[in-house]
gemmi code that builds the backbone of each chain (N, CA, C; Angstrom):
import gemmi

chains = {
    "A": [
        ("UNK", (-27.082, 13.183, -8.054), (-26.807, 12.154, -9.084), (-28.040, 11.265, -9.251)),
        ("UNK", (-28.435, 10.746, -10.672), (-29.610, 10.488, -10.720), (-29.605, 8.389, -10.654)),
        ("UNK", (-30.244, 8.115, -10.450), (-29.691, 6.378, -10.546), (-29.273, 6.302, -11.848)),
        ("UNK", (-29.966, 6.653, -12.907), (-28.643, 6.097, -14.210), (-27.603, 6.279, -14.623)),
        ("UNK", (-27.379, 7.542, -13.708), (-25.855, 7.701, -13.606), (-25.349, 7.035, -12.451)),
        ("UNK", (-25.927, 6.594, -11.709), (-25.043, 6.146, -10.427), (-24.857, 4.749, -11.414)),
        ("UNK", (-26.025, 3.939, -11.892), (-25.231, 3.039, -12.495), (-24.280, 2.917, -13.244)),
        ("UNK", (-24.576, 3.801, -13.932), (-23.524, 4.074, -15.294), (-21.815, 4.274, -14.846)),
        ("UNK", (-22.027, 4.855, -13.561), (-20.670, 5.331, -12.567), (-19.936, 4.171, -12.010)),
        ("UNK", (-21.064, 3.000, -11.723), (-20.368, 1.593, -10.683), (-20.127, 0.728, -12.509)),
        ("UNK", (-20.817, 1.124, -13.159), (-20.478, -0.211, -14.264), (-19.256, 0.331, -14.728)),
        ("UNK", (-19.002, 1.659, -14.846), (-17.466, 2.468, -14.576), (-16.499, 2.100, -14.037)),
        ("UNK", (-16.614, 2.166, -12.675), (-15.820, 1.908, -11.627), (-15.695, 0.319, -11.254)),
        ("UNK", (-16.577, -0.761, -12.038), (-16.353, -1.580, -11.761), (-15.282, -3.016, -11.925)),
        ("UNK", (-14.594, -2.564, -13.299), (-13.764, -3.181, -14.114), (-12.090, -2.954, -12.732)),
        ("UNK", (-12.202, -1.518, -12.564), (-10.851, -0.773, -12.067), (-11.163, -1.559, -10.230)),
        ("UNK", (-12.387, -1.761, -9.812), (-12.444, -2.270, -8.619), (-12.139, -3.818, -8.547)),
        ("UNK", (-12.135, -4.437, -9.294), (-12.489, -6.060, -9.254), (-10.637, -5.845, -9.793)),
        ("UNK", (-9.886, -5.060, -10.716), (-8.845, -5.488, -11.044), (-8.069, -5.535, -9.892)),
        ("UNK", (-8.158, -3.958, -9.112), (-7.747, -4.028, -7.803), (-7.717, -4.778, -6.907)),
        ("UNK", (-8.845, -5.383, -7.003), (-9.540, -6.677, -5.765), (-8.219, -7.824, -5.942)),
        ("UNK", (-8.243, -8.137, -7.387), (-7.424, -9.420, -7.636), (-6.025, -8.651, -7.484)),
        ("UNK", (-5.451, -7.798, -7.603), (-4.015, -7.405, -7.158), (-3.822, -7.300, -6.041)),
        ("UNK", (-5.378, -6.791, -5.143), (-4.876, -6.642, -3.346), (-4.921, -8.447, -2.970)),
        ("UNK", (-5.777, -9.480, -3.400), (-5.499, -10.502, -3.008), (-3.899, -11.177, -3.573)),
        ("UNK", (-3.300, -10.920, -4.980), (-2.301, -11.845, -5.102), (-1.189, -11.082, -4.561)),
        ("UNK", (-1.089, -9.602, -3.990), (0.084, -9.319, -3.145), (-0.318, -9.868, -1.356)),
        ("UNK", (-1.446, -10.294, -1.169), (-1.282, -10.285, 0.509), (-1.169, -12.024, 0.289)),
        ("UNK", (-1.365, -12.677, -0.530), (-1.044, -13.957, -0.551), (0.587, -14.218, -0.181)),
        ("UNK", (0.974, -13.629, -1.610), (2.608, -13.446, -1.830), (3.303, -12.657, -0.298)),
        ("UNK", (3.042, -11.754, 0.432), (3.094, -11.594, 1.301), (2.586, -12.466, 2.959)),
        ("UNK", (1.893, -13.352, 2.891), (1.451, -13.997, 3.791), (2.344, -15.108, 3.605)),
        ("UNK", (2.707, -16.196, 2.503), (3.090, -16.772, 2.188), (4.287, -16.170, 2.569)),
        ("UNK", (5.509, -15.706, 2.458), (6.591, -15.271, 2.631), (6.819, -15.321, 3.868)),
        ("UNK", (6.331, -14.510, 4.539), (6.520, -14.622, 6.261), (6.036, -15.664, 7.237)),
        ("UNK", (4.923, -16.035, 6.477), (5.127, -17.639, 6.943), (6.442, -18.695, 6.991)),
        ("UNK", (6.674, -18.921, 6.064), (8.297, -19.218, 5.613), (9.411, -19.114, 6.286)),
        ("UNK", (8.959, -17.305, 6.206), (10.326, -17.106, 7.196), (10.381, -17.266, 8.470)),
        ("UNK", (8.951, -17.321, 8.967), (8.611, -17.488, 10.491), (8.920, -19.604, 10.279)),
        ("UNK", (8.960, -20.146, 9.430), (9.209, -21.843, 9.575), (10.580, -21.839, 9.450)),
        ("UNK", (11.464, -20.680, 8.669), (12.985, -21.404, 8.860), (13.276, -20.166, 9.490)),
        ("UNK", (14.368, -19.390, 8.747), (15.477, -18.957, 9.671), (14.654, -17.239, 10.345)),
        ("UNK", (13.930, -17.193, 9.677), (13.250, -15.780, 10.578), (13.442, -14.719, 9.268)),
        ("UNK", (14.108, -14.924, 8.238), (14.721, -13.484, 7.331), (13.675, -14.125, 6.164)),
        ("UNK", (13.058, -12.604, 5.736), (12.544, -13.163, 4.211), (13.432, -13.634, 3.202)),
        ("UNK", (12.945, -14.006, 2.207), (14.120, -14.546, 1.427), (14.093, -13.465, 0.321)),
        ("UNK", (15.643, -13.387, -0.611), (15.374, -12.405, -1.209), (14.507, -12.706, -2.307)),
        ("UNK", (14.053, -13.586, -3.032), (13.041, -13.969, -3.840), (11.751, -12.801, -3.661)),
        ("UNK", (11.244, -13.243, -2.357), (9.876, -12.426, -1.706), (9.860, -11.257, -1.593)),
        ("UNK", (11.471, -10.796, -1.342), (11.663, -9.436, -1.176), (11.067, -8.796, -2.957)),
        ("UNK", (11.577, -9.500, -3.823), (12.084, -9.356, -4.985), (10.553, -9.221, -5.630)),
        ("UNK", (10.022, -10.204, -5.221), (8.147, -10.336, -6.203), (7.423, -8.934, -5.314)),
        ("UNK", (8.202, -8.437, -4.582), (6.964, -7.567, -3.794), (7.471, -6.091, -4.358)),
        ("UNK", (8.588, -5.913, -4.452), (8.996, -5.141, -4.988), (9.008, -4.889, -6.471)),
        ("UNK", (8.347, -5.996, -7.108), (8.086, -5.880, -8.130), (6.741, -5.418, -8.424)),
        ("UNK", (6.223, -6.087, -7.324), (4.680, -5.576, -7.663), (4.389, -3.406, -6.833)),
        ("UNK", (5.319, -3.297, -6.121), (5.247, -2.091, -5.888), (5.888, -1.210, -6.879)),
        ("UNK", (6.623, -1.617, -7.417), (7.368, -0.663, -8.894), (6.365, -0.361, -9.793)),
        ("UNK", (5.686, -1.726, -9.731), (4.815, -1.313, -11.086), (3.223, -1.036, -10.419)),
        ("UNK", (3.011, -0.664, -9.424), (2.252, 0.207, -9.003), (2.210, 1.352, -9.077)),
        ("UNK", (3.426, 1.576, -8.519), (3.860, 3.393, -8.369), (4.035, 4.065, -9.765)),
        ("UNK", (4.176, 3.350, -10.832), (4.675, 3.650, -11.837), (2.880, 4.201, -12.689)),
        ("UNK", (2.507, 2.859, -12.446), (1.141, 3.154, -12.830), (0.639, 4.206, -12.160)),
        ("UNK", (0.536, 4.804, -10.883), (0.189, 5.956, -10.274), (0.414, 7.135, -11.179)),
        ("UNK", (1.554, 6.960, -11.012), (2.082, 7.913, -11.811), (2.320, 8.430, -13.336)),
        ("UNK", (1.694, 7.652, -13.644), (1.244, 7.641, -15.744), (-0.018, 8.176, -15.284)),
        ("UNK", (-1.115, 8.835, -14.185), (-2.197, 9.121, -13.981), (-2.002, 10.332, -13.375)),
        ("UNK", (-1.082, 11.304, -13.151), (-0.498, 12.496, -12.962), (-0.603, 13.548, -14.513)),
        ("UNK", (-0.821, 14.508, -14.467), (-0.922, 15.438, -15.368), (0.241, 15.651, -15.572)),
        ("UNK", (1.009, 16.260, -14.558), (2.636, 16.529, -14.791), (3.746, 15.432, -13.759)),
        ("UNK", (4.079, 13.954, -14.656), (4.455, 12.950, -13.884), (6.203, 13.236, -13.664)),
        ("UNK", (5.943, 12.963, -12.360), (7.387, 13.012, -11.539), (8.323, 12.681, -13.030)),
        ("UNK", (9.728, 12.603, -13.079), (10.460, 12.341, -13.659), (10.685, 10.681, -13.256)),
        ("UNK", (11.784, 10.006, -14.371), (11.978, 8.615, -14.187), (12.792, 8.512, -13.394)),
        ("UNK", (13.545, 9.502, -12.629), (14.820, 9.102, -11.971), (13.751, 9.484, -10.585)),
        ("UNK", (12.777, 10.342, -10.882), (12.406, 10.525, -9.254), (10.840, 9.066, -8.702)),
        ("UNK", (10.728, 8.527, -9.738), (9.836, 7.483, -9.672), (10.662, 6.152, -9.622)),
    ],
    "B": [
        ("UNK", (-22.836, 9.721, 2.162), (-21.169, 8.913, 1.482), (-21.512, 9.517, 0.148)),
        ("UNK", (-20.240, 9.617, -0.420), (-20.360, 9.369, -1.732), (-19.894, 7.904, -2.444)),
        ("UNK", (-20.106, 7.754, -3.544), (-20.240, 6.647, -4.078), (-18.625, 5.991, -4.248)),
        ("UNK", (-17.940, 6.988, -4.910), (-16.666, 6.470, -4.609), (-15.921, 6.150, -3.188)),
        ("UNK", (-16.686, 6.639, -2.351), (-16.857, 6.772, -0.762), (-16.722, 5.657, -0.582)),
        ("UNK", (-18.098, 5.140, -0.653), (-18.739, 3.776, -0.466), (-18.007, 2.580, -1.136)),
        ("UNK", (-17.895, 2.852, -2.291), (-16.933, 1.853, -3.414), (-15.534, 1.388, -2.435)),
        ("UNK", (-14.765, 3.046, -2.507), (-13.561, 2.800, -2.039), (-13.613, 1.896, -0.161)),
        ("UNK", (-14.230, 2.072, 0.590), (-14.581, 1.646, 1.451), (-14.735, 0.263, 1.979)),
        ("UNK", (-15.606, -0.207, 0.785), (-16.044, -1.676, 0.680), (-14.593, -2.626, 0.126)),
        ("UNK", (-13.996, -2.161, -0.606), (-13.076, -2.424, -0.846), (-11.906, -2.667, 0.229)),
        ("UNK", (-11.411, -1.544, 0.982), (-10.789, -1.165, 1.735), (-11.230, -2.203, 2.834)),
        ("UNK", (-12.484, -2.595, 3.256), (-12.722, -3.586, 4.061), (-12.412, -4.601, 4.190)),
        ("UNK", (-12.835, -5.006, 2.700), (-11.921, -6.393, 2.140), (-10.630, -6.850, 2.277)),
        ("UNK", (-10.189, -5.755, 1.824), (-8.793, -5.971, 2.317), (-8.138, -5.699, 3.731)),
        ("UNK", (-8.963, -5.074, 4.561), (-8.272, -5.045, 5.781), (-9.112, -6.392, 6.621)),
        ("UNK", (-10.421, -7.247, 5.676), (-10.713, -8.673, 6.407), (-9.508, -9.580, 6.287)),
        ("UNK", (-9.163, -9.481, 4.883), (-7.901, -10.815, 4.363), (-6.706, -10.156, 4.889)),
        ("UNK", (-6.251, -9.100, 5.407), (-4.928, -8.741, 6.198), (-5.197, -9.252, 7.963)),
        ("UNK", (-6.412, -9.341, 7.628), (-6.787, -9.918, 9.378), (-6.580, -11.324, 9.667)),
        ("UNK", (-6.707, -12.034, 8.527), (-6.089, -13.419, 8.311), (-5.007, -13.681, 7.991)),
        ("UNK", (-4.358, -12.886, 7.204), (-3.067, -13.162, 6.995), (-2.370, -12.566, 8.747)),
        ("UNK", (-2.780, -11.422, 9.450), (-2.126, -11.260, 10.619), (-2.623, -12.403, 11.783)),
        ("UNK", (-4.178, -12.740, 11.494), (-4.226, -13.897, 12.679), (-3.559, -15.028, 12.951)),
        ("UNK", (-3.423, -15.577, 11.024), (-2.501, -16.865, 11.232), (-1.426, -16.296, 11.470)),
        ("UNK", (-0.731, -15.630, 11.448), (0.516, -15.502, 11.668), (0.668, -15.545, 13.391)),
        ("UNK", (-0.334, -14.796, 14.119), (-0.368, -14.701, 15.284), (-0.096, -15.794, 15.765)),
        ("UNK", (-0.588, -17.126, 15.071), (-0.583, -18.275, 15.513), (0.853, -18.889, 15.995)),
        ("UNK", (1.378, -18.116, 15.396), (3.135, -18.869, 14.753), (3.607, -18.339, 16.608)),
        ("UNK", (4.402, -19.332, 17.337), (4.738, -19.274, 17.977), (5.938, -18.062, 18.244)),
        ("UNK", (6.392, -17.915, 16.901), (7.850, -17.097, 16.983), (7.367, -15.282, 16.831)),
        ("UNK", (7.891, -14.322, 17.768), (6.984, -13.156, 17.435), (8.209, -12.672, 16.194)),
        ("UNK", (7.480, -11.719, 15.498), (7.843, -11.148, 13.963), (9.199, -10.033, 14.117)),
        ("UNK", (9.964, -10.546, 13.507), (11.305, -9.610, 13.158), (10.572, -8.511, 12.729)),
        ("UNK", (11.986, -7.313, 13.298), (11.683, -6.527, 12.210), (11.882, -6.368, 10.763)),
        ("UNK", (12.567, -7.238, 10.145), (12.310, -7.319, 9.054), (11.364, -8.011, 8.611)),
        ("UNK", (10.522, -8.593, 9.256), (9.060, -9.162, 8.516), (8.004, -8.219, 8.606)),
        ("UNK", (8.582, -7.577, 9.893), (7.342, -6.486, 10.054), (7.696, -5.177, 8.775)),
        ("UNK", (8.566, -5.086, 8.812), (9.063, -4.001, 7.154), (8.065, -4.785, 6.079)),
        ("UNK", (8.575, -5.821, 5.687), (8.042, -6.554, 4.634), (6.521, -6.379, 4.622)),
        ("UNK", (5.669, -6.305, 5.949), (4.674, -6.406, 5.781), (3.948, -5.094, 5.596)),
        ("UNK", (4.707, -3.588, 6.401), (4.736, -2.667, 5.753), (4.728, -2.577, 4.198)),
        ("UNK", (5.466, -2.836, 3.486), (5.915, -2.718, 2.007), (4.481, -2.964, 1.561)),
        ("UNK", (3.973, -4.336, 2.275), (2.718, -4.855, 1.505), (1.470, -3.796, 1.765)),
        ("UNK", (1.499, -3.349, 2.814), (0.567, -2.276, 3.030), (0.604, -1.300, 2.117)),
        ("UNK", (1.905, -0.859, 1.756), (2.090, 0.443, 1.588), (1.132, -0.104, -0.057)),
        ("UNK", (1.743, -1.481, -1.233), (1.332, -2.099, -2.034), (-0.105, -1.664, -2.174)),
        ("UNK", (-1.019, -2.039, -1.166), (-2.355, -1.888, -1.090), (-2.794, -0.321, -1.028)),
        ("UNK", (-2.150, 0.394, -0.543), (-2.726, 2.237, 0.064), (-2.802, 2.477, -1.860)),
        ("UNK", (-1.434, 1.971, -2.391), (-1.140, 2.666, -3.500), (-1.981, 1.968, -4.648)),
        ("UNK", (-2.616, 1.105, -4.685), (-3.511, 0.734, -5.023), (-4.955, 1.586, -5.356)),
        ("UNK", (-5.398, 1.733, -3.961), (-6.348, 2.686, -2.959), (-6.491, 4.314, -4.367)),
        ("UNK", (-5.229, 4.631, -4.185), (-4.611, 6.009, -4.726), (-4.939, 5.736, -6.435)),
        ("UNK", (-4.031, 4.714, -6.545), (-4.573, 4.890, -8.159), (-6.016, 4.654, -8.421)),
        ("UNK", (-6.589, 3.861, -7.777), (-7.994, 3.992, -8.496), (-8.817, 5.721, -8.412)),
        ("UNK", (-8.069, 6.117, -7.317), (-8.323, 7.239, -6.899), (-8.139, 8.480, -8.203)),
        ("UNK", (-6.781, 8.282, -8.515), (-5.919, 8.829, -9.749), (-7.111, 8.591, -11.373)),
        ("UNK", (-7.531, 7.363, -11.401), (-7.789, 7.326, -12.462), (-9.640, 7.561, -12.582)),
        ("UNK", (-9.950, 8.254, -11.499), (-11.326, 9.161, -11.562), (-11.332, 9.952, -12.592)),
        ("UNK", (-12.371, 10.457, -12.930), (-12.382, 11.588, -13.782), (-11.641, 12.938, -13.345)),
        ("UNK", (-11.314, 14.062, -13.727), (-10.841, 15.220, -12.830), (-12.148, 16.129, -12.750)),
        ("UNK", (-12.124, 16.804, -11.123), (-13.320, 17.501, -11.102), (-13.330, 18.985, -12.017)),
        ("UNK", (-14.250, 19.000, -12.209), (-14.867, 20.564, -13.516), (-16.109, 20.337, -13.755)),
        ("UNK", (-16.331, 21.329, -14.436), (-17.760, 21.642, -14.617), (-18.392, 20.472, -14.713)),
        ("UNK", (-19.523, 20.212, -14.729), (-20.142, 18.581, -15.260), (-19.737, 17.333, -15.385)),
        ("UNK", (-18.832, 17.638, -14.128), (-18.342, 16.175, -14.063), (-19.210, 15.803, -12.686)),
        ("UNK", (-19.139, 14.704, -12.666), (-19.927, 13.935, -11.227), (-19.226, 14.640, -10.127)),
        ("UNK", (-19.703, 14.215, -8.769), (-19.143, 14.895, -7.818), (-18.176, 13.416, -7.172)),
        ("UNK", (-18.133, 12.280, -7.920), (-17.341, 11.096, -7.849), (-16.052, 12.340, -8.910)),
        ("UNK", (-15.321, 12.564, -8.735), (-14.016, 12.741, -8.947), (-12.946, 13.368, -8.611)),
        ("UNK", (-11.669, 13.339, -9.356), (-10.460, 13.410, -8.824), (-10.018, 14.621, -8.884)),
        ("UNK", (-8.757, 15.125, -8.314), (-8.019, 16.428, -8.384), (-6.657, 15.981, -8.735)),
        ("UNK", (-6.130, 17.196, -9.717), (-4.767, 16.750, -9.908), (-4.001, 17.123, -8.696)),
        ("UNK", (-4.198, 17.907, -8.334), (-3.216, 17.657, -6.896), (-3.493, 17.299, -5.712)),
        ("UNK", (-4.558, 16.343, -5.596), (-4.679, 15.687, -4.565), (-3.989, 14.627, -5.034)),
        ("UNK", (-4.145, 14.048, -6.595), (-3.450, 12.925, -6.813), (-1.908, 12.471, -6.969)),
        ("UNK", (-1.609, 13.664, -7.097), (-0.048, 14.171, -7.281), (0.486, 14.065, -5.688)),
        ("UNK", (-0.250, 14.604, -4.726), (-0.209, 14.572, -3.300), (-0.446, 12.767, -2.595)),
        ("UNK", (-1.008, 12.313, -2.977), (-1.167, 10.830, -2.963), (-0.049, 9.956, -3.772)),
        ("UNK", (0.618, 10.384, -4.806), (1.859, 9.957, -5.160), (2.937, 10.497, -4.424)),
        ("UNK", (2.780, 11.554, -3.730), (4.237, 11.909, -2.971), (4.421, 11.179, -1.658)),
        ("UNK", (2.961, 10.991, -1.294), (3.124, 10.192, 0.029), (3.289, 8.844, -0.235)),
        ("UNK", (3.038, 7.969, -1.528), (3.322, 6.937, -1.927), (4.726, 6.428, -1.869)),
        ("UNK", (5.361, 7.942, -2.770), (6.678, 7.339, -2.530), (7.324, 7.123, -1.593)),
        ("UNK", (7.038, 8.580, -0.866), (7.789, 8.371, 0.839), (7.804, 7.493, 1.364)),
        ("UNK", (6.889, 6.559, 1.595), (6.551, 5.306, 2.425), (7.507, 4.517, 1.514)),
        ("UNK", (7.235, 4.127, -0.078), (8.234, 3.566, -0.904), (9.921, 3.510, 0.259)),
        ("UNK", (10.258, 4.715, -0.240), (11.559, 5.068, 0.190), (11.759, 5.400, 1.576)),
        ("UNK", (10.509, 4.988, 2.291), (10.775, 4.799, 3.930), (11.413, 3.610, 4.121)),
        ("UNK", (10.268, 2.781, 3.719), (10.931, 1.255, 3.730), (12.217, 0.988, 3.077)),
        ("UNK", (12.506, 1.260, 1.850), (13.652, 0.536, 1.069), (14.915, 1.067, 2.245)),
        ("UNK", (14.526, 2.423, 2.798), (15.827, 2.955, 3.514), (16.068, 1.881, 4.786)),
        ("UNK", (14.446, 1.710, 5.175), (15.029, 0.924, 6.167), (15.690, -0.461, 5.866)),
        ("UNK", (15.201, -1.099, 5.198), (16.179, -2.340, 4.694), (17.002, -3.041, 4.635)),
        ("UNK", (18.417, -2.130, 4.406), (19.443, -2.653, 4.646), (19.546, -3.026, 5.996)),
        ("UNK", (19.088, -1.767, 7.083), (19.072, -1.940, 8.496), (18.947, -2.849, 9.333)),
        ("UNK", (17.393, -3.673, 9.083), (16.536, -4.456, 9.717), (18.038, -5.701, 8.661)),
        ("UNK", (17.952, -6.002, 7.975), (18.761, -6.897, 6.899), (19.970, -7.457, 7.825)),
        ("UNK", (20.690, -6.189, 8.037), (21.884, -6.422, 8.344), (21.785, -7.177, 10.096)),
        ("UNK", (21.059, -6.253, 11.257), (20.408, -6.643, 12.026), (20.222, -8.219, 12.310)),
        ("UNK", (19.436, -8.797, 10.629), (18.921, -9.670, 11.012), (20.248, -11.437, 10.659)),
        ("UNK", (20.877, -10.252, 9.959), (22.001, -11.122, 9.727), (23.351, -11.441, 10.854)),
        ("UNK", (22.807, -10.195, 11.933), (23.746, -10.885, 13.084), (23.580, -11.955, 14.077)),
        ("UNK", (24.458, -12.704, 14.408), (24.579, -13.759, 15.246), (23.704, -13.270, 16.815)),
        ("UNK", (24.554, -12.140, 17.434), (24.096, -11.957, 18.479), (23.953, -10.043, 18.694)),
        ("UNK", (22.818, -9.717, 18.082), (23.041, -8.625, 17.895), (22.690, -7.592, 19.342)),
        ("UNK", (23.098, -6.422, 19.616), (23.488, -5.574, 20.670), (21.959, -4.855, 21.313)),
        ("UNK", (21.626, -4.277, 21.938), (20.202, -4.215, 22.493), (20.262, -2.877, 21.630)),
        ("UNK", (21.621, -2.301, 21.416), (20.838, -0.815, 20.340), (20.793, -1.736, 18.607)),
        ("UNK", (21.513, -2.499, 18.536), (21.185, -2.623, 16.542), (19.849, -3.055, 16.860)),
        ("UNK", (19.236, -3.884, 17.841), (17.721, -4.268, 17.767), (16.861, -2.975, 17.763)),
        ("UNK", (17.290, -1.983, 18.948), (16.608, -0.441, 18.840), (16.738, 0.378, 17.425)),
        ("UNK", (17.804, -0.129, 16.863), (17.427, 0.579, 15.160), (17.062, 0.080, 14.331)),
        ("UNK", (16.574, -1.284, 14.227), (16.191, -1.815, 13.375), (14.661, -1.966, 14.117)),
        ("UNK", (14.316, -1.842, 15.305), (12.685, -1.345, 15.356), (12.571, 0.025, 15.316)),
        ("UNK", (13.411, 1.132, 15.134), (13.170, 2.223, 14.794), (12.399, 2.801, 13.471)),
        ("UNK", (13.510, 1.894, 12.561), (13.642, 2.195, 11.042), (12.122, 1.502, 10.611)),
        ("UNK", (11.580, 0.367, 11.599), (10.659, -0.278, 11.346), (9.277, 0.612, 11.793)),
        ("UNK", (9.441, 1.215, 12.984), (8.389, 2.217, 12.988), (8.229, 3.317, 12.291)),
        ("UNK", (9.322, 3.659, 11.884), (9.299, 4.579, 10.791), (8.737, 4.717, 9.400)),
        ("UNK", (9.000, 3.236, 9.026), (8.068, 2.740, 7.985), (6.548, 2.799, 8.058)),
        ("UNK", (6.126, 2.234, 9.791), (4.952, 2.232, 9.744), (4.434, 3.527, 9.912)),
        ("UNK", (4.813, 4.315, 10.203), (4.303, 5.736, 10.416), (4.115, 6.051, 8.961)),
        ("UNK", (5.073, 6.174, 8.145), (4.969, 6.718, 6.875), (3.570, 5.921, 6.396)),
        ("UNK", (3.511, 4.439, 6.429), (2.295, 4.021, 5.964), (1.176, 4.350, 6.387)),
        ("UNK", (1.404, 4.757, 7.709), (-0.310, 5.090, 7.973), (-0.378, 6.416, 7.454)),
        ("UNK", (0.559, 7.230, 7.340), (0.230, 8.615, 7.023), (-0.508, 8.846, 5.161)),
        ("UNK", (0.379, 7.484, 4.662), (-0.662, 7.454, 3.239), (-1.969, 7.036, 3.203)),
        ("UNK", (-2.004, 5.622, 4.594), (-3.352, 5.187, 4.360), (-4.668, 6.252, 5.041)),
        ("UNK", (-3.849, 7.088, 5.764), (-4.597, 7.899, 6.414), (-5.329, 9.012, 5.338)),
        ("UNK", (-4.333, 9.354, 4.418), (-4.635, 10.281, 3.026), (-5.530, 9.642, 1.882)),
        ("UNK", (-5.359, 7.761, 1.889), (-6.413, 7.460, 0.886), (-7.771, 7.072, 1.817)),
        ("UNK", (-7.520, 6.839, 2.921), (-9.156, 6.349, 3.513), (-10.108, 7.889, 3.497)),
        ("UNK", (-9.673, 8.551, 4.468), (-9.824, 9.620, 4.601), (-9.776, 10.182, 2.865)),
        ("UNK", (-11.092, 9.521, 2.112), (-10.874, 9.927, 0.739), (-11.150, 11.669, 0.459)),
        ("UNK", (-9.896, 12.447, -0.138), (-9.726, 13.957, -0.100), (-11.136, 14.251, -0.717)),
        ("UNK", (-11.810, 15.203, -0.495), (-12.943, 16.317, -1.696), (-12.093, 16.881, -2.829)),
        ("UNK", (-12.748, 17.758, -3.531), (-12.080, 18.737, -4.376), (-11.360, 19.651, -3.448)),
        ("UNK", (-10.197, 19.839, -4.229), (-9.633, 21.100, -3.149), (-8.932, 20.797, -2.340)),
        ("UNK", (-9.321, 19.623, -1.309), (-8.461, 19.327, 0.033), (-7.162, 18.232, -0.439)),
        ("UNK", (-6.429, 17.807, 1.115), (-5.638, 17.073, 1.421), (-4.255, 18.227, 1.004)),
    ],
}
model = gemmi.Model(1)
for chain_id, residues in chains.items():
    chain = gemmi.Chain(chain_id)
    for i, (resn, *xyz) in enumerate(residues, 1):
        res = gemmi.Residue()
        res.name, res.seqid = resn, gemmi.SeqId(i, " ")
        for name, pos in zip(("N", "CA", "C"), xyz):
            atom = gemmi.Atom()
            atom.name, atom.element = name, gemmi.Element(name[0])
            atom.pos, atom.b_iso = gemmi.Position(*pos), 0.0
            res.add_atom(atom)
        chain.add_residue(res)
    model.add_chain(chain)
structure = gemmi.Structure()
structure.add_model(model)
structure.setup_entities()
């Protein structure tokens, strides 16, 4: 690979890395934050936390999977 | 390395620095972690692997003249199956650790199944994160 393609490859890859960056920080927040919480009151997450994390994993997997050639079905996603 | 190597990597660092903070402070916390926090924090892992995967997913596919930065459809298809599993490792365990955590004085086996269901989760997660670090070539995984 020659450097103007390697650049051409990171100025590529760079939009999809930095979006990632900011989704891996606002789920380990939302996750840090939560169990903190639950470690200050009763020990159980609350279902709220349960609820934002699972939201953000739905629409992960989902997105995975719109990037499949032949995507699972909706009942199996 | 290759570049997506390197990319994915640096990344992957990052996030296993800020999971090192989110696990240190926690360390701090006098009370050690249910298993249902430890699920929860699974879930969040699993959040991040699948992350890992899609950027993975949305490479180019390898063929003729394409860079040697890209993807396979069935490695990526293979990276969604292990996605889900872990998905539906955890949700299964759930109710478990849940119910568990909703008893007053629970029995030395509901604690043994609700750290079961909890290692179980974590196994499934490492077995994805093991499939996106371990980033596949053409052909493999």
């Amino acid at each position: 690979m020659t450097i103007p393609q390697l650049i051409l490859l990171l100025v590529q890859l760079l939009p999809t890395l930095l979006d990632d960056w900011n989704k891996i920080v606002a789920v380990l927040d939302t996750s840090s934050a939560a169990v903190r919480n639950a470690q200050a009151g009763d020990g159980k997450i609350s279902a709220e936390d349960w609820a934002a994390l699972d939201a953000h994993v739905e629409g992960d997997l989902a997105r995975l999977a719109s990037h499949l050639e032949d995507p699972p079905a909706a009942t199996e996603a | 390395m290759s570049v997506l190597r390197a990319a994915l990597a640096v990344t992957m660092l990052l996030a296993v620095a800020a999971c090192g903070q989110t696990i240190g402070g926690a360390r701090t916390m006098p009370a050690p972690k249910t298993p249902e926090q430890v699920l929860f924090e699974t879930k969040t892992g699993v959040d991040l692997a699948i992350l890992q995967a899609d950027a993975y997913a949305t490479l180019p596919r390898c063929g003729p003249g394409v860079s040697p930065v890209c993807s396979t459809s069935a490695n990526a298809k293979r990276l969604y199956a292990l996605s889900k599993t872990a998905v539906d490792t955890v949700d299964a365990g759930r109710p478990v650790v849940e119910a568990v955590a909703k008893m007053q004085n629970p029995s030395t086996s509901d604690q043994q199944k609700a750290q079961e269901v909890a290692d179980a989760a974590a196994a499934a997660l490492q077995r994805l994160v093991g499939a996106v670090t371990v980033l596949p070539k053409k052909g493999e995984l």
